[in-house]
Each structure stands twice: as structure tokens, then as C-alpha cells.
C-alpha positions as CSV (number, residue, x, y, z in Angstrom):
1,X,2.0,-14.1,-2.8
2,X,0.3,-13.4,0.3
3,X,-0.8,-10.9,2.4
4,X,0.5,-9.7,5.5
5,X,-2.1,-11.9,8.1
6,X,-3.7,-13.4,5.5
7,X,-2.8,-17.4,4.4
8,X,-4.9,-17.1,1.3
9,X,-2.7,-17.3,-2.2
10,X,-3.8,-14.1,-3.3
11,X,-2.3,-15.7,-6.8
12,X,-5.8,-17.9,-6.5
13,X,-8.4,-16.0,-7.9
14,X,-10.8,-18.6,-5.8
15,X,-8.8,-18.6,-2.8
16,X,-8.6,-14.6,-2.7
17,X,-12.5,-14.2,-3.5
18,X,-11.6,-12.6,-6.8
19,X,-8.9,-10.3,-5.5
20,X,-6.5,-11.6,-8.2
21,X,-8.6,-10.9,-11.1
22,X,-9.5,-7.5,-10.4
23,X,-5.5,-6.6,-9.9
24,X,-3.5,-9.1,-12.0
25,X,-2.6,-6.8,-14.8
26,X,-1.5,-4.0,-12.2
27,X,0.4,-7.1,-10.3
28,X,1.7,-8.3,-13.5
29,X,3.1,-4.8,-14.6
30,X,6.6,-4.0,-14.8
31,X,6.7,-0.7,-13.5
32,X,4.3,-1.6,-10.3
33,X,7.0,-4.6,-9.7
34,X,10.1,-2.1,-9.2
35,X,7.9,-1.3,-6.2
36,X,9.6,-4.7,-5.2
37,X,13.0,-2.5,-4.9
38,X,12.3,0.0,-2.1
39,X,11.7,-0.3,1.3
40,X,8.8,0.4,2.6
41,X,8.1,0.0,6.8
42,X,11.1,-2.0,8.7
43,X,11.7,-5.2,6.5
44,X,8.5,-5.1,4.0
45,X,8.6,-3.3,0.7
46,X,6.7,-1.2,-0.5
47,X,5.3,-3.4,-3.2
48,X,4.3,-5.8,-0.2
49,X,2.5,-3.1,1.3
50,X,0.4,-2.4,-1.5
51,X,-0.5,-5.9,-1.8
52,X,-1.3,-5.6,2.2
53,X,-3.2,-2.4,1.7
54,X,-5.1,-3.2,-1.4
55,X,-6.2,-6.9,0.0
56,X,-7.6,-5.4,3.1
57,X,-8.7,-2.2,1.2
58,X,-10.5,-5.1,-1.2
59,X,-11.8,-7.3,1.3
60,X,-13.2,-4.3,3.9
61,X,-14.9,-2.9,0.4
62,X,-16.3,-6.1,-0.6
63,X,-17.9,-6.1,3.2
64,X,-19.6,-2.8,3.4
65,X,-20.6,-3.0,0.0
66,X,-18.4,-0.5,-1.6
67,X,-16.2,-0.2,-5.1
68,X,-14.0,-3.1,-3.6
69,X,-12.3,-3.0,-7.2
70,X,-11.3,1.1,-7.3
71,X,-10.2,0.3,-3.2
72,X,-8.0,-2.7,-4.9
73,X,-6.7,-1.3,-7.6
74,X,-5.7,2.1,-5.7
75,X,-4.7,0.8,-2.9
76,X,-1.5,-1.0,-5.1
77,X,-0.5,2.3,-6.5
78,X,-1.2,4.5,-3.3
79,X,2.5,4.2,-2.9
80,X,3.5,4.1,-6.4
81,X,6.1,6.8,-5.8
82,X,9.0,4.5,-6.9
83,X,11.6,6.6,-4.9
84,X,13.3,5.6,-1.6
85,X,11.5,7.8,0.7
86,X,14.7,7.0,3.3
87,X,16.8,8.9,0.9
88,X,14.4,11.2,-0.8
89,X,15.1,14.1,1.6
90,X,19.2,14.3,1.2
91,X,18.8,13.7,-2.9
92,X,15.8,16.5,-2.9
93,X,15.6,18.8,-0.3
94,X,12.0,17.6,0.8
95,X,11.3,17.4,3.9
96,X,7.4,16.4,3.5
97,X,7.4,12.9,1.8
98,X,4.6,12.0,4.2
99,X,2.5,15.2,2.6
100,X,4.3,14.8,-1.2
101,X,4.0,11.3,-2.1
102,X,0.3,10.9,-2.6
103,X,1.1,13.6,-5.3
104,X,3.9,11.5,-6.6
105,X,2.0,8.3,-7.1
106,X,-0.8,9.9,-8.3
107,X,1.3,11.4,-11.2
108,X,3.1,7.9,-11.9
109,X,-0.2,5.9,-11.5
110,X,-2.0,8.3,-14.5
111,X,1.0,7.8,-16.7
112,X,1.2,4.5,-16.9
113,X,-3.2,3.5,-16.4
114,X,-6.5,4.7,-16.8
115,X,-7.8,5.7,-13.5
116,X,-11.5,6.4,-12.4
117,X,-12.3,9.6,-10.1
118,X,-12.7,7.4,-7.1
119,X,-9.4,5.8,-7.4
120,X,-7.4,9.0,-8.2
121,X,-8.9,10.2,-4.9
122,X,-8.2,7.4,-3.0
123,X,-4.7,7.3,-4.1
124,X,-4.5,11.3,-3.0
125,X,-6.2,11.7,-0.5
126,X,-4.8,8.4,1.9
127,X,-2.3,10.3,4.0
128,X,-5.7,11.8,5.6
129,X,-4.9,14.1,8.3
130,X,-1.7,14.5,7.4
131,X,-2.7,15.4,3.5
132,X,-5.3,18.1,4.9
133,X,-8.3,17.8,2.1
134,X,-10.6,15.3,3.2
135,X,-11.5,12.3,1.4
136,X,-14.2,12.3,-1.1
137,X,-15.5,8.9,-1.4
138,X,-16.0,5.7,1.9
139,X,-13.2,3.8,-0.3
140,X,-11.0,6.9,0.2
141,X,-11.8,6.4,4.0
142,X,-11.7,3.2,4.2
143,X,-7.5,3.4,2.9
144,X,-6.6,5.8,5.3
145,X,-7.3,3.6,8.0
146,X,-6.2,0.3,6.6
147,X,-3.0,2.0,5.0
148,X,-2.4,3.2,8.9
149,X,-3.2,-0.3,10.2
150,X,-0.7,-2.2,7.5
151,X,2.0,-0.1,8.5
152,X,1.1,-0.2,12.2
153,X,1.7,-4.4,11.5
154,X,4.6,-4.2,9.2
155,X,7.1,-1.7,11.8
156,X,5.5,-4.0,14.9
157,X,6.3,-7.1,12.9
158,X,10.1,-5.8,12.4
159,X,10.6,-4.7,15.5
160,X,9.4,-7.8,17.3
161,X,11.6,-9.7,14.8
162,X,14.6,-7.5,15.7
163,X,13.8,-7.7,19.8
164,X,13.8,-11.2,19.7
165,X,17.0,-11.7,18.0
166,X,18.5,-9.4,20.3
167,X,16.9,-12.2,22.8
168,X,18.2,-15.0,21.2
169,X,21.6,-13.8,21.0
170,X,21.7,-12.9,24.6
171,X,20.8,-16.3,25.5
172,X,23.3,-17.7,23.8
């Protein structure tokens, strides 16, 4: 398993500079795996871009000396929402997924582990601005911009894939 930009196993607790043993029970869960069955941004989903989120949420922690295990561990259930948000508005009615779902995986998150203050923020509060209350914690900070960058990457990545198939079939 790997990271979106990263060619580190994050399956290698060496290789992944302890990445793996701080989330291995979460990654090893079998509700946090039917993540695995909604898409997330273009083809990536959205239990890949937890993995991207919390790795980069983990490694930026770990680098200005923060909780780099609370930014890991919430940053693979910021989006535990297990719903597909593509859908969610004709089955529901809502219209706000991008102001709701914090809420969502917050809820699903405390049912099914034992979450610290900093994480529960963190998984709340990552939608910042969108989600107006402002973060409470740097780790809280630190996911709402690696949470915009991953998603930045993942829609660029699909798009690029889809443009140059288009290309390739034009050439053809």
C-alpha cells in the first residue's frame, strides 16, 4: 500500500518511519476498509485518500514536531462517512456534504474507537473555511491543508489520465 507520491510500502513499519505501527489496527479494521467501496476524488477512493491524507498529515507532524500519531490516526477517519457523497444529495435531501460530513465521520469514528480531543478536532474541524469554526490544535491545521493538497493531486491525477487517453485515442 502506498501513498499517493510516495514509493515507500507504507505496509513497512521501517520503510514508512513508523507510519504503519501507529495506524495498523485502524488499517486493519473492517469497517475503516469499506472506505475501500466509495469513491472518493476522480478514480481514488476514499479509503486511498485517507491513507494519502494521514501519511502526509503523519510525515508533516513528525517534521514540525507535532502529535504526528493523533494527525495519522485522524487523518484515516476524516472521511469516515461511509456514504457515497455522489449520491448522498438525491437519497437525503442534503445539499451540504462538504459542511456535513466532518459531522458524519466524527460520529462513525467515536462509535467504533477511542478518540483523543485533538483527533476528534481534527477530524471536525478539516473542511476549514468551509466548516466555519476554526481549528483548535496545528495538527487540525496542518489537515486542512494537506487534505486540500491530496485532493488537489488525486482530481489532477484523473483528469490528466482521462486527457491523455482522449490523446491516445485520437492518435490512433
Amino acid at each position: 500500500m502506498y501513498a499517493i507520491g510516495s514509493k515507500k510500502n507504507l505496509l513497512n513499519n521501517e520503510l514508512s518511519n513508523g507510519y504503519y505501527e501507529t495506524v495498523s489496527d485502524l488499517l486493519e479494521n473492517e469497517m475503516v476498509l469499506k472506505m475501500k467501496n466509495f469513491m472518493q476524488h476522480g478514480n481514488t477512493t476514499t479509503f486511498q485518500h485517507c491513507v494519502n491524507v494521514s501519511y502526509y498529515n503523519y510525515k508533516l507532524c513528525k517534521l514540525f514536531r507535532l502529535d504526528a500519531r493523533a494527525g495519522a490516526r485522524a487523518g484515516l477517519l476524516h472521511d469516515f462517512f461511509l456514504y457515497d457523497w455522489h449520491t448522498h444529495t438525491k437519497e437525503t435531501g442534503d445539499h451540504f456534504h462538504g459542511m456535513t460530513h466532518p459531522k458524519a465521520a466524527l460520529k462513525n469514528a467515536c462509535e467504533h474507537f477511542t478518540l483523543s480531543d485533538k483527533e476528534k478536532d481534527i477530524i471536525l474541524k478539516h473542511m476549514f473555511p468551509l466548516t466555519i469554526t476554526p481549528p483548535s490544535y496545528r495538527e487540525t491545521v496542518v489537515i486542512v491543508l494537506v487534505d486540500k493538497y491530496c485532493g488537489l493531486i488525486e482530481t489532477a491525477a484523473h483528469l490528466l489520465s482521462k486527457i491523455s487517453g482522449n490523446l491516445s485515442s485520437a492518435a490512433e
